[in-house]
C-alpha positions as a LaTeX table, in Angstrom:
\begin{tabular}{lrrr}
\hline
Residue & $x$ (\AA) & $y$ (\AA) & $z$ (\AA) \\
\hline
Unk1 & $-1.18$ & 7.14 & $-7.04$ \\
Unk2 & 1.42 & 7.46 & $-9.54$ \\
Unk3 & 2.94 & 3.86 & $-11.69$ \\
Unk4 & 6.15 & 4.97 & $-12.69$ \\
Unk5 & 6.81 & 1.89 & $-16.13$ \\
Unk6 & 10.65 & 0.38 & $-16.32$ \\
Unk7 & 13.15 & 3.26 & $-17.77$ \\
Unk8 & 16.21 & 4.24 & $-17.93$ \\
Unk9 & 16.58 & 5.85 & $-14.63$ \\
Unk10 & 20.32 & 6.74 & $-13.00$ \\
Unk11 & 18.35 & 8.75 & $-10.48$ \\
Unk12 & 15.76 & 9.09 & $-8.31$ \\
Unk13 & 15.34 & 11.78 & $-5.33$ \\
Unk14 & 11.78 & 11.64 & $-3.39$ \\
Unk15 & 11.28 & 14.45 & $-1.07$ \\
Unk16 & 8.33 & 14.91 & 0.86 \\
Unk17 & 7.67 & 18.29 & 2.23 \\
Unk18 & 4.28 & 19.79 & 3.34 \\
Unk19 & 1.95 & 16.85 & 1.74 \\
Unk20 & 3.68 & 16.63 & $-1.44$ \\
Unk21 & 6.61 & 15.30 & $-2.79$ \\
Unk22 & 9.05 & 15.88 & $-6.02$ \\
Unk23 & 11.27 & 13.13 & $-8.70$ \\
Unk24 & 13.72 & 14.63 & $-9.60$ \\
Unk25 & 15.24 & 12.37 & $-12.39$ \\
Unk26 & 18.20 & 12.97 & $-14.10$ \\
Unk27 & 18.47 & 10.45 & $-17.50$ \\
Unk28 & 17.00 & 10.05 & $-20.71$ \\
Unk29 & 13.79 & 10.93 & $-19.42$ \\
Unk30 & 11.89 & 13.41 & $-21.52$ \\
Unk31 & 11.21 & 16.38 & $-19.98$ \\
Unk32 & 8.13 & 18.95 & $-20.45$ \\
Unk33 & 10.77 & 20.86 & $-22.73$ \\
Unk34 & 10.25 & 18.36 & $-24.77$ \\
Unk35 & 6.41 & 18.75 & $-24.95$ \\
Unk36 & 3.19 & 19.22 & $-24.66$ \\
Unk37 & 2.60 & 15.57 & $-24.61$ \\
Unk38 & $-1.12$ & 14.06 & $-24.21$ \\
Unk39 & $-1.98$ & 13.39 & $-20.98$ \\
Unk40 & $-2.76$ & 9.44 & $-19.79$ \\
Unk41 & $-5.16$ & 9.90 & $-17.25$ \\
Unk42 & $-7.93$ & 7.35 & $-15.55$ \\
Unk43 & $-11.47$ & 9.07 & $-15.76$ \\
Unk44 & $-12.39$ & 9.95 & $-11.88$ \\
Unk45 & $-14.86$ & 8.09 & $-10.17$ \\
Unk46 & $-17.42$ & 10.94 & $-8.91$ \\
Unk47 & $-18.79$ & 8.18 & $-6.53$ \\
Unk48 & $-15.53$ & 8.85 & $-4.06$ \\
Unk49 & $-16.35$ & 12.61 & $-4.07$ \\
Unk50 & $-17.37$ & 13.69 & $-0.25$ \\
Unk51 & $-17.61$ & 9.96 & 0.87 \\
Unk52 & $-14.30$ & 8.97 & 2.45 \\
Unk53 & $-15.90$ & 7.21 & 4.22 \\
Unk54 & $-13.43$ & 5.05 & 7.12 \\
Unk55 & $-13.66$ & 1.39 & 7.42 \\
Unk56 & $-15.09$ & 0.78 & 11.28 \\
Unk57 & $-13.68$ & $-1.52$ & 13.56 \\
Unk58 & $-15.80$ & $-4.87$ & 12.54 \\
Unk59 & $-14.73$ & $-5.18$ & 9.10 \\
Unk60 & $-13.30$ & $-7.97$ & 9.04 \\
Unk61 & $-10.02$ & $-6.84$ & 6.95 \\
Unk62 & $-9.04$ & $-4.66$ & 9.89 \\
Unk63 & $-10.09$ & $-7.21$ & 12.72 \\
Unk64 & $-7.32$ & $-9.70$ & 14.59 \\
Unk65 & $-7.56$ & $-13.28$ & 12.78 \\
Unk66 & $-4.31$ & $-14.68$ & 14.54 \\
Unk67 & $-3.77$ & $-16.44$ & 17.91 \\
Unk68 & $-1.62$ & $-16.29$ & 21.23 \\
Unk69 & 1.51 & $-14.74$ & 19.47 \\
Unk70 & 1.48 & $-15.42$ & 16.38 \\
Unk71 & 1.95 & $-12.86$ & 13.85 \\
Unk72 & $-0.04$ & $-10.49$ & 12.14 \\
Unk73 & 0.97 & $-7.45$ & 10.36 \\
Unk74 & 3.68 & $-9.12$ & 8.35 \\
Unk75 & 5.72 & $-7.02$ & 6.26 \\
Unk76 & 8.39 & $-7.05$ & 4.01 \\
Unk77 & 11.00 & $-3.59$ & 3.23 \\
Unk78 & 13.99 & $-3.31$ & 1.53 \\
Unk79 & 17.98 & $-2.98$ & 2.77 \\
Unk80 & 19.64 & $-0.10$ & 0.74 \\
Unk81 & 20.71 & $-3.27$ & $-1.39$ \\
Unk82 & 19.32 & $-5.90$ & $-3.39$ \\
Unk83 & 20.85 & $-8.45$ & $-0.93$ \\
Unk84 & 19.34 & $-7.25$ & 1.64 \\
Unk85 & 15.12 & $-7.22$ & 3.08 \\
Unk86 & 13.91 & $-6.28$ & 6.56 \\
Unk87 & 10.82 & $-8.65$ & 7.63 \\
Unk88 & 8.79 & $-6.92$ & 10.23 \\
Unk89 & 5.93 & $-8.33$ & 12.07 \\
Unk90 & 3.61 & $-8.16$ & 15.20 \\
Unk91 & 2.86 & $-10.44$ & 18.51 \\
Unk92 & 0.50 & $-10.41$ & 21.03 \\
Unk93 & $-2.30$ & $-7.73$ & 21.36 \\
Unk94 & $-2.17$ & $-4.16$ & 21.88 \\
Unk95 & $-3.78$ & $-2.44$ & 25.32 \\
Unk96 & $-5.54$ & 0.42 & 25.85 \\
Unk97 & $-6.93$ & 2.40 & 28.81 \\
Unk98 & $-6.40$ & 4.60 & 31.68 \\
Unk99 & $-3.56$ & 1.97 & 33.02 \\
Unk100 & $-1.76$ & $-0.05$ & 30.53 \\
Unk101 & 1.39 & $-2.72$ & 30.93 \\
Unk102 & 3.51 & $-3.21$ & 28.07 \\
Unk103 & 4.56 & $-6.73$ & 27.08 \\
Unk104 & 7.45 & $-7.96$ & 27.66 \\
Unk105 & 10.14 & $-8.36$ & 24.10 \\
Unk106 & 11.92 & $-10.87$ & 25.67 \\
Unk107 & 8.77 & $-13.58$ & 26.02 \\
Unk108 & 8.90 & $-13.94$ & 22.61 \\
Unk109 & 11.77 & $-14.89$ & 19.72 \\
Unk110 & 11.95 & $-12.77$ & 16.21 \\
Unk111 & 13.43 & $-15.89$ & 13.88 \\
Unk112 & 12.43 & $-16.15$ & 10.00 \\
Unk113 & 13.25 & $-18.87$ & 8.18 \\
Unk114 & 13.82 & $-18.33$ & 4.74 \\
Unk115 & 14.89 & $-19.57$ & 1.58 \\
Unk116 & 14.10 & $-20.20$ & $-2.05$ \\
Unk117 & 12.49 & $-23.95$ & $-2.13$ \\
Unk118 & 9.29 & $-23.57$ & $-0.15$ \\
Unk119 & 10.11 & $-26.71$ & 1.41 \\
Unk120 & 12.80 & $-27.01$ & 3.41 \\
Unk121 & 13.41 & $-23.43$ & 4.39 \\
Unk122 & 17.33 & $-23.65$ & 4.80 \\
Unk123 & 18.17 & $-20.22$ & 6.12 \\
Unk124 & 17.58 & $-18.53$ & 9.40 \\
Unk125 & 17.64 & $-15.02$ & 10.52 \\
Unk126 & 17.16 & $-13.67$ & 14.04 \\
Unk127 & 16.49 & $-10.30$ & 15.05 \\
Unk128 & 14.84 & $-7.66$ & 17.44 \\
Unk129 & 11.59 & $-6.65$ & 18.90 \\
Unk130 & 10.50 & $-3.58$ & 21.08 \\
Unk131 & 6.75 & $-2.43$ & 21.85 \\
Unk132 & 5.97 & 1.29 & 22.25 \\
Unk133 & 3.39 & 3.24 & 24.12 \\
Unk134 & 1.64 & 6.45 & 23.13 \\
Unk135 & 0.89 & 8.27 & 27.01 \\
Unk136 & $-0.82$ & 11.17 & 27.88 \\
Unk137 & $-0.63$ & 13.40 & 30.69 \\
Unk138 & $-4.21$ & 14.74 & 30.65 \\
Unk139 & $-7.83$ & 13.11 & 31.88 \\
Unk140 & $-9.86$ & 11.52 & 29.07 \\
Unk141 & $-7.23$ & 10.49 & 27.02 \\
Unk142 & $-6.69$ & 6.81 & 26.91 \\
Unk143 & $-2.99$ & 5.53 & 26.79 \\
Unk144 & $-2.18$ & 3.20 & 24.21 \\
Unk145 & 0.71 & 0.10 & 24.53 \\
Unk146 & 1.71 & $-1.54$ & 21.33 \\
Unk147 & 2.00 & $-5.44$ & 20.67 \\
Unk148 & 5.46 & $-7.00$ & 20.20 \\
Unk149 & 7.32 & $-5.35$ & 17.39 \\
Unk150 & 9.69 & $-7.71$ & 15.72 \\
Unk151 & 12.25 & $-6.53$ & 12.70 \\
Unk152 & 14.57 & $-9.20$ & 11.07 \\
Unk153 & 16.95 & $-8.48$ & 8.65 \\
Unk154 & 18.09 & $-11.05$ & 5.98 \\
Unk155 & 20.80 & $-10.84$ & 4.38 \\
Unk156 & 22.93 & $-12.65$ & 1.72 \\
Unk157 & 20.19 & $-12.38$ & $-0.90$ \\
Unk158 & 19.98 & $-13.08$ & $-4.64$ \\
Unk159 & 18.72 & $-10.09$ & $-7.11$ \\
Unk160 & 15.18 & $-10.53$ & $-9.42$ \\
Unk161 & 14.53 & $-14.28$ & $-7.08$ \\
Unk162 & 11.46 & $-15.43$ & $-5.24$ \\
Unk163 & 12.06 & $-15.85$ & $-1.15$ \\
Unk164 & 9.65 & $-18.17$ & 0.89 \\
Unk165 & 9.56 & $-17.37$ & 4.15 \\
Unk166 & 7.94 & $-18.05$ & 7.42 \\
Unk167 & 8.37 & $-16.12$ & 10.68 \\
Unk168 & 7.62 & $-15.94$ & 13.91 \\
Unk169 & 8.78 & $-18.27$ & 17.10 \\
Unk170 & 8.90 & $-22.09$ & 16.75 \\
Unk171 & 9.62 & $-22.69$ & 20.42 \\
Unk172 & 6.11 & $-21.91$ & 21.44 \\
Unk173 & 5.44 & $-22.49$ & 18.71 \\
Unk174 & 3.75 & $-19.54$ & 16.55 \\
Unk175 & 4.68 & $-19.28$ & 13.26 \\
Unk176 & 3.09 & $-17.15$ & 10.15 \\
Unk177 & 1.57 & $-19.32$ & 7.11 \\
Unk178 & 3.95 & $-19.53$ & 4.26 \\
Unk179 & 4.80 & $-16.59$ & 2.55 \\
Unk180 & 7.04 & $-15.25$ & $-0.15$ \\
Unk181 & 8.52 & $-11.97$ & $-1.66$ \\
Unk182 & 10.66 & $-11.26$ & $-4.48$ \\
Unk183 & 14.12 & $-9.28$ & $-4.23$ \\
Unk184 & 14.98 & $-6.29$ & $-6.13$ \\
Unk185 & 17.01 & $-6.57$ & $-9.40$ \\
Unk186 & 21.16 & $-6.14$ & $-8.96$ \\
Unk187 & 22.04 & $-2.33$ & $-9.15$ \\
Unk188 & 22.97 & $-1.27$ & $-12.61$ \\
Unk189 & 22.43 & 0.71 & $-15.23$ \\
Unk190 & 20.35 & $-1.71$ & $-17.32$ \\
Unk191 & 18.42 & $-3.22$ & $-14.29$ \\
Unk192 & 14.55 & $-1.94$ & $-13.09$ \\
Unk193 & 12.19 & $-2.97$ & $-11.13$ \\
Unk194 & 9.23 & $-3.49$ & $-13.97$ \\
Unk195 & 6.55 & $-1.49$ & $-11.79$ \\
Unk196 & 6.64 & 1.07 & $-8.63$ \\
Unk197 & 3.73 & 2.22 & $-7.24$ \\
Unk198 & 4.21 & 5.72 & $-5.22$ \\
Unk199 & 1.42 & 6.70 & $-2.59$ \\
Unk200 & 0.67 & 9.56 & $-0.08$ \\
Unk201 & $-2.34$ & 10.28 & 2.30 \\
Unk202 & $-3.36$ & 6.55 & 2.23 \\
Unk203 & $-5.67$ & 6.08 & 5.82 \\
Unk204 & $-8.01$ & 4.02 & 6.18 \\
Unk205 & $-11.06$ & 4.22 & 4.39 \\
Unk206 & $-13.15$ & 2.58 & 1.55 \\
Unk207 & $-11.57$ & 5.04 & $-0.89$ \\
Unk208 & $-8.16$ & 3.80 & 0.50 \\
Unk209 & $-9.49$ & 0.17 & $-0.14$ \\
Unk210 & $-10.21$ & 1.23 & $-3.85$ \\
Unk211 & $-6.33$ & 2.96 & $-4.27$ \\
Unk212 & $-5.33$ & $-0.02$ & $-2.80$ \\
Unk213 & $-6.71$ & $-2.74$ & $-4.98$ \\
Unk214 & $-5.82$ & $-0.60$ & $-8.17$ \\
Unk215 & $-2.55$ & $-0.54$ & $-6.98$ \\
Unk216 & $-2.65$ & $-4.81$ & $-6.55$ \\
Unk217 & $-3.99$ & $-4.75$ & $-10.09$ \\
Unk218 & $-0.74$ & $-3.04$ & $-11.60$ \\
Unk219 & 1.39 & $-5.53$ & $-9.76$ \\
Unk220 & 3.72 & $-3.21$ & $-8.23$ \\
Unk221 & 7.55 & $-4.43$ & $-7.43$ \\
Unk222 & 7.41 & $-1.99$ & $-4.86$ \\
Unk223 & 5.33 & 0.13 & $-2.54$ \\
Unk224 & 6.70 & 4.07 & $-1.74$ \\
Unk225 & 4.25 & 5.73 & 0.72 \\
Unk226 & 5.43 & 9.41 & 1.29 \\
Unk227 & 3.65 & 9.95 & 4.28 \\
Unk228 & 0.25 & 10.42 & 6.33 \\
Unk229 & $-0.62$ & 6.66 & 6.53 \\
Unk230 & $-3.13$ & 5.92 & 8.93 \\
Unk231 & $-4.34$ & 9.23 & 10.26 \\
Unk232 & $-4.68$ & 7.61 & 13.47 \\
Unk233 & $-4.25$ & 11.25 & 14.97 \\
Unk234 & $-7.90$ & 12.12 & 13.40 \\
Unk235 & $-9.79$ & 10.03 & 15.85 \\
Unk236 & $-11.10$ & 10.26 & 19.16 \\
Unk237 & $-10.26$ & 7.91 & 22.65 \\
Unk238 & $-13.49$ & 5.84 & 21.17 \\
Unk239 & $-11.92$ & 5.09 & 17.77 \\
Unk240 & $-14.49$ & 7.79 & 15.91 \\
Unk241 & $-13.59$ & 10.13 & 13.39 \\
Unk242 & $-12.88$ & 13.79 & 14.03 \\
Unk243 & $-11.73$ & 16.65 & 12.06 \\
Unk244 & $-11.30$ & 18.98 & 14.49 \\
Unk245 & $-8.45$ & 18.80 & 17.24 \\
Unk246 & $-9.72$ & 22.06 & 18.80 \\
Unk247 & $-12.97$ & 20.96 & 20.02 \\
Unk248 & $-12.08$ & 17.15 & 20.62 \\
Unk249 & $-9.93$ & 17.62 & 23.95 \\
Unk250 & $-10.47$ & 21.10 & 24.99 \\
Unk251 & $-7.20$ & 23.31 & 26.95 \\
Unk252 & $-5.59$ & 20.52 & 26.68 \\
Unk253 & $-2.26$ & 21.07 & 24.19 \\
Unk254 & $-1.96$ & 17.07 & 23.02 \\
Unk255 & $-5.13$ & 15.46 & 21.52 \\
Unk256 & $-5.61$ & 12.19 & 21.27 \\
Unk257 & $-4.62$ & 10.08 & 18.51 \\
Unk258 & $-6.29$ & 6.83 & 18.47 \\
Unk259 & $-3.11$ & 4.38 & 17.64 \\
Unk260 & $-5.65$ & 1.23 & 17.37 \\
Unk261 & $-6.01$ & 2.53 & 14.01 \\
Unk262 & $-2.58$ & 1.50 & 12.78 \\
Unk263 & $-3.39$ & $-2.06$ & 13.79 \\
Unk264 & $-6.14$ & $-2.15$ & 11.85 \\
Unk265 & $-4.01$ & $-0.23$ & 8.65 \\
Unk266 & $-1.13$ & $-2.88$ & 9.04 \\
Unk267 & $-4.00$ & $-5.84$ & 8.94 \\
Unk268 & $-5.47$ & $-4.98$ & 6.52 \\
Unk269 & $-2.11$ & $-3.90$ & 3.82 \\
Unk270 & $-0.69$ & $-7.44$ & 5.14 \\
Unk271 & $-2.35$ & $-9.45$ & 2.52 \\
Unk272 & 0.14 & $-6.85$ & $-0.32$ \\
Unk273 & 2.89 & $-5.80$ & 2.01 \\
Unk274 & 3.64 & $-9.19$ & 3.36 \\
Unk275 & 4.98 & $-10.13$ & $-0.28$ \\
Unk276 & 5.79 & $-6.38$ & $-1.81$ \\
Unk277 & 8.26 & $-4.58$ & $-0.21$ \\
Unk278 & 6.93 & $-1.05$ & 0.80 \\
Unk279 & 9.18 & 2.24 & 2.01 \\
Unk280 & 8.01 & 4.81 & 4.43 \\
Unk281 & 8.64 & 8.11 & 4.97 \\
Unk282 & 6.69 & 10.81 & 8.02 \\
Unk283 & 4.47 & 12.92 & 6.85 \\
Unk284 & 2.43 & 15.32 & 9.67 \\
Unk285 & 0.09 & 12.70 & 10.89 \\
Unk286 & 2.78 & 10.76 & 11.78 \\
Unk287 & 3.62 & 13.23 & 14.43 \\
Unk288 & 1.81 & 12.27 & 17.31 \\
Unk289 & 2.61 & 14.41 & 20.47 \\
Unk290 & 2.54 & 12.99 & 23.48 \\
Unk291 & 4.02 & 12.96 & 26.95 \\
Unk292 & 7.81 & 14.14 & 27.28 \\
Unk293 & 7.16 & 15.72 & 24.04 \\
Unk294 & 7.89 & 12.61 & 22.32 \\
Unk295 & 6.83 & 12.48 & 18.88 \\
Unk296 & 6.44 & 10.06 & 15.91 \\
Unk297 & 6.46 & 7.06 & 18.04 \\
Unk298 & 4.53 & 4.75 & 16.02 \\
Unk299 & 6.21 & 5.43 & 12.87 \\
Unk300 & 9.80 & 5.18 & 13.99 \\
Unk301 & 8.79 & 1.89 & 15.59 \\
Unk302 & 6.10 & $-0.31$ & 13.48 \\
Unk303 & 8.42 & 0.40 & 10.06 \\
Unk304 & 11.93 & $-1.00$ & 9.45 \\
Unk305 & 14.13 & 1.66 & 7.77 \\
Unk306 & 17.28 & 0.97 & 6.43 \\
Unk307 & 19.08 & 3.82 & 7.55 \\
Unk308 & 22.29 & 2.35 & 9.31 \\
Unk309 & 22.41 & 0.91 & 6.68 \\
Unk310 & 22.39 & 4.16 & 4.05 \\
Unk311 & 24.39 & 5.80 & 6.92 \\
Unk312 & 21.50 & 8.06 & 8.46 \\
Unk313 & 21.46 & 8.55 & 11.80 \\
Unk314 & 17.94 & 8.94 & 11.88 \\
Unk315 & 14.56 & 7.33 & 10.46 \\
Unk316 & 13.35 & 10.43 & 9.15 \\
Unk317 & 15.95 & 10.23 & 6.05 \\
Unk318 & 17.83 & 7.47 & 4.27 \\
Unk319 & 18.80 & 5.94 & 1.11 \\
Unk320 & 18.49 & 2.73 & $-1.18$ \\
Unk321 & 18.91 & 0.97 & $-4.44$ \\
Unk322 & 15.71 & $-0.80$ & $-6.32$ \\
Unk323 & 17.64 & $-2.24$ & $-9.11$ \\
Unk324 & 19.29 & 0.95 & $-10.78$ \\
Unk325 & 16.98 & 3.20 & $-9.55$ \\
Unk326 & 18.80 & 5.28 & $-5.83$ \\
Unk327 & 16.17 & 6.65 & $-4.12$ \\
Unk328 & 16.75 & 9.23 & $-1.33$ \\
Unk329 & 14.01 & 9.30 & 1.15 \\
Unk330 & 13.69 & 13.15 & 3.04 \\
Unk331 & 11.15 & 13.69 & 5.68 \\
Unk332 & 9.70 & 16.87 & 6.17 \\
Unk333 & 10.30 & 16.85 & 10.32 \\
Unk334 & 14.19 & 16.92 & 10.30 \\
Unk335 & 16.72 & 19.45 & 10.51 \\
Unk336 & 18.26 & 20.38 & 7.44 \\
Unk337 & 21.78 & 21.21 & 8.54 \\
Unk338 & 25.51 & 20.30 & 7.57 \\
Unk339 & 24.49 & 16.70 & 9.32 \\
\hline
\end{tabular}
């Protein structure tokens, strides 16, 4: 995990490629010309060494707490503007098994109300929802239907203010507790977020549990994960472990990848990324084969991107402000042509 501290950045390009990614920053940032400098490092635990260990499926941080259909896995992203955040959440429970029936969007509204008193919340914001299914055309592997995804964009913002915010659907009614996020600062040269906390190859384990309450402790503005976030696509139909495709599903060419798992990832981040905005881009284990050669299902559709926004056609690249910092976002799984 890297803290990058408030400076004087005009720009900021993150590019993940094979499992690791680049800043190129061009600014009055010293550079290693400028060097040697003495390193500030955090002496490494030897207790983490050979014991990434994963966090099963009773703990209760990765267990369903919520009701009917109300929400869970609340999150919050940013717009490519300081006006601008996404609120994502889910409804309803996933299914899993040899014959699964998605739920239906339409049973259930995507509303947030919002505003900067916690009571009354004056503004409202409607949006979309979609569920997803991960299907397989071969015997043993168990097919996988998502919960109700819902993505709400609000819009009209202030910079550097705290948002309350509730979401949900009040007509049946199932609404999240009361929560609350803070926008980005306006987009300027003399305007930073104070903290941002950048993060690859998070899953799910108690070493990800450690990373992740480090991170809390540095109280990050906001959340960059450059890929490989759940490793869902490292476990078996049961919900064990495996590190070996090969001998999991053999002659078959798609293996199983066990998408429970990123219900149990987006539980248990709620409690940070339901009030810190956090940015996603694919890494490998995002990619996910399955039937019709689809790919990257769950990523393209549990995250809200703002890439219509940055003018992207696609969710594996796009672009936005955090204060006067412009990240670019560039996935490794994209074609990089004259487009």
């Amino acid at each position: 995990m890297k803290i990058i501290p408030r400076m004087m950045i005009n720009f900021v390009l993150l590019s993940f490629f094979l499992g690791s990614f680049f800043i190129l920053v061009n600014g009055d940032i010293p550079t290693t010309l400028d060097g040697p400098f003495d390193p500030v490092t955090v002496p490494f635990d030897e207790n983490f060494r050979g014991h990434a260990v994963d966090l099963p499926d009773t703990d209760p941080r990765v267990q369903r707490n919520v009701k009917g259909f109300e929400p869970e896995q609340i999150s919050v992203s940013l717009s490519a503007s300081h006006d601008s955040v996404w609120i994502s959440w889910i409804t309803g429970e996933y299914q899993i098994g040899d014959n699964v029936k998605p739920l239906n969007p339409k049973t259930v509204g995507s509303l947030v109300r919002y505003g900067t008193l916690r009571f009354p919340l004056f503004h409202e914001a409607t949006g979309d929802s979609l569920v997803y299914s991960q299907l397989y055309p071969f015997q043993g592997l168990k097919n996988y239907t998502s919960g109700i995804i819902h993505h709400v964009r609000l819009t009209g913002l202030n910079p550097s203010t705290l948002y309350y915010y509730r979401c949900g659907d009040p007509s049946i009614p199932a609404l999240s507790p009361l929560l609350s996020f803070k926008t980005m600062p306006i987009s300027s040269p003399r305007n930073y977020p104070g903290r941002i906390a950048i993060v690859g190859d998070l899953g799910l384990t108690y070493n990800t549990t450690s990373t992740i309450d480090h991170l809390i402790s540095n109280n990050p503005y906001l959340v960059v994960l450059v890929g490989d976030v759940t490793y869902a696509n490292l476990y078996l139909t049961n919900g064990s472990g495996s590190d070996c495709y090969s001998c999991s599903f053999k002659g078959t060419p798609i293996h199983e990848t066990y998408q429970p798992r990123w219900d149990y990832w987006g539980r248990y981040m709620q409690p940070l990324i339901s009030k810190v905005p956090i940015m996603v881009v694919e890494g490998n284990h995002e990619i996910e084969a399955q039937a019709d050669n689809k790919t990257f299902a769950a990523y393209s559709s549990r995250f809200a991107f703002p890439n219509e926004e940055s003018r992207s056609p696609s969710t594996f690249y796009y672009s936005f402000n955090a204060g006067g910092i412009h990240f670019i976002m560039l996935g490794a799984y994209i074609d990089y042509n004259k487009s």
